[in-house]
N, C-alpha and C positions, 0 to 999 in steps of 0.2 A: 504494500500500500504506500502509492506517496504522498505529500504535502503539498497541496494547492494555499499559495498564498493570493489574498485577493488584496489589490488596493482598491479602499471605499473612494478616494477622489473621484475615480473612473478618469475617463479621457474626451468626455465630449467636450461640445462649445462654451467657451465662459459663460455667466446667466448676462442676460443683457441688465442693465444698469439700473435700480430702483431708484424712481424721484424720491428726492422728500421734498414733501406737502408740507406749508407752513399755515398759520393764519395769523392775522396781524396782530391781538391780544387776547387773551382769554376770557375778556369778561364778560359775564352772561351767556356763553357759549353752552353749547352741551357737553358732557367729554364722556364715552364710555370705557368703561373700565373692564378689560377682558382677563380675566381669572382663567389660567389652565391647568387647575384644580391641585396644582402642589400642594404642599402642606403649608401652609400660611401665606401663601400667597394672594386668597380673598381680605387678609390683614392689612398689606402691606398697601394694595391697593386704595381700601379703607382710609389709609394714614395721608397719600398722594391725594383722596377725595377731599377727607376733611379739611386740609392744609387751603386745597384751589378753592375750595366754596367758602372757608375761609377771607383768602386774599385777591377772589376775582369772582365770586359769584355764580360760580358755575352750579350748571346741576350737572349730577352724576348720576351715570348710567349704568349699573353695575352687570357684564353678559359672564358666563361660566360656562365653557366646555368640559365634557364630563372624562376626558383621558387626555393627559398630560400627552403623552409620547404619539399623538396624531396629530396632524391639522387640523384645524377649525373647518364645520362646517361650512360653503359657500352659502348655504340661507344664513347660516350666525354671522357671518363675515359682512353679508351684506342688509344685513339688519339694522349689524352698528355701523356701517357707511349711511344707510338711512335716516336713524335716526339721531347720531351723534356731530359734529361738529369738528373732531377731534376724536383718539384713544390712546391708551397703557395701558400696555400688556405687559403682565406679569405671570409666571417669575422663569426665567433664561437662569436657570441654576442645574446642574447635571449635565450628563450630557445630551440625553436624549430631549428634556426641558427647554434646555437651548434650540437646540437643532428643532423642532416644534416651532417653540415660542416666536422662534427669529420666520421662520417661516410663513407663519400669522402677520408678524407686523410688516413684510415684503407683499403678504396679499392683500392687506386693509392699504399699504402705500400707493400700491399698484391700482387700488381702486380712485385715490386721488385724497385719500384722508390723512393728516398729520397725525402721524403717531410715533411713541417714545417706546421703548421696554425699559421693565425693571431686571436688576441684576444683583447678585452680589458679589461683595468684595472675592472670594476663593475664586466665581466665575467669569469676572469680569472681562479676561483676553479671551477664552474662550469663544464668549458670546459674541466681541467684534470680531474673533476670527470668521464664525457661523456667517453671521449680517454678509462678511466680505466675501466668502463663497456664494451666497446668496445673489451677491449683486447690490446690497444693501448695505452699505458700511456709510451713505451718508446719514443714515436714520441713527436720532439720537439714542442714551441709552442711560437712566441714572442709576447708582449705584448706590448700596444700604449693607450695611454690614454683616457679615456672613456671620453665624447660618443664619437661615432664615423660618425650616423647616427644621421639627424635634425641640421649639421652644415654646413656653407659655404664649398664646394669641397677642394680649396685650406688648408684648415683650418686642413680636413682629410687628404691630401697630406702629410703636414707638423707634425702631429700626430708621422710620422716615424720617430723616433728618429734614433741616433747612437747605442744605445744600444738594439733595438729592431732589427735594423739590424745585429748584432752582432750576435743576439740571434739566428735570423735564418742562419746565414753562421755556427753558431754551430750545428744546427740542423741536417743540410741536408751534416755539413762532419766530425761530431764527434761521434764514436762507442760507447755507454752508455755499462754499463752492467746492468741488471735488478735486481735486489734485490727481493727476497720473504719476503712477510710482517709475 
């Protein structure tokens, strides 16, 4: 018996290039909040909600797909293009999480909607590496301190810093330009 090694890259065509969608401020917006169902990851979101309805008014939209390690639905995908203004997507943590999560937010981008993902500190290269196989490495991405999952709910709530919040009001209304490496 031999040993087939397989490389997961494979060798097709790069992905073609995901916009990011911006909008010019948050306030009074709608933003949905896409939970893929990790373990505190409907918290974490919770904490990015309370913070914007907080400091710009937003209502929040809160969607959950029910298996981390798949795509989102294109009815759930285009629900929240309908009814939101905006999304965060949480949580790009594992591998499989990432590789998902990042997936979601290249198919809610691709539909013309700004969105940010959540990440944490242990996965944060990771997840830009994900985004940039993707095609997706202009979409922003804020970061909360690992772990996120196997700690008291409150504990992931509080995870949202101010600076993570920051990161995604950047995200979802600041125009990048992309740089060729």
């Amino acid at each position: 018996m031999g040993v087939t090694i397989v490389d997961p890259t494979g060798h097709g065509a790069a992905p073609e290039s995901v916009p990011r969608a911006t909008v010019p401020a948050l306030h009074g917006l709608t933003v949905g909040f896409l939970s893929n169902s990790r373990t505190n990851a409907d918290k974490v979101l919770e904490g990015v909600a309370a913070a914007l309805v907080r400091l710009y008014g937003i209502t929040p939209r809160l969607y959950t797909k029910r298996v981390p390690a798949i795509s989102a639905a294109g009815e759930l995908l285009d629900r929240v293009v309908q009814e939101c203004d905006a999304a965060v997507v949480a949580m790009l943590d594992c591998g499989s999480g990432a590789s998902w999560a990042a997936a979601d937010m290249a198919a809610l981008a691709g539909r013309g909607l700004p969105v940010c993902g959540m990440t944490s500190t242990l996965f944060e290269g990771l997840s830009r590496q994900v985004l940039a196989v993707r095609g997706a490495d202009a979409l922003g991405l804020a970061v909360v301190a690992h772990p996120v999952g196997g700690i008291p709910q409150q504990e992931a709530f509080e995870r949202v810093t101010p600076l993570a919040v920051d990161d995604v009001v950047f995200a979802l209304t600041t125009e990048i330009e992309r740089y060729a490496s």
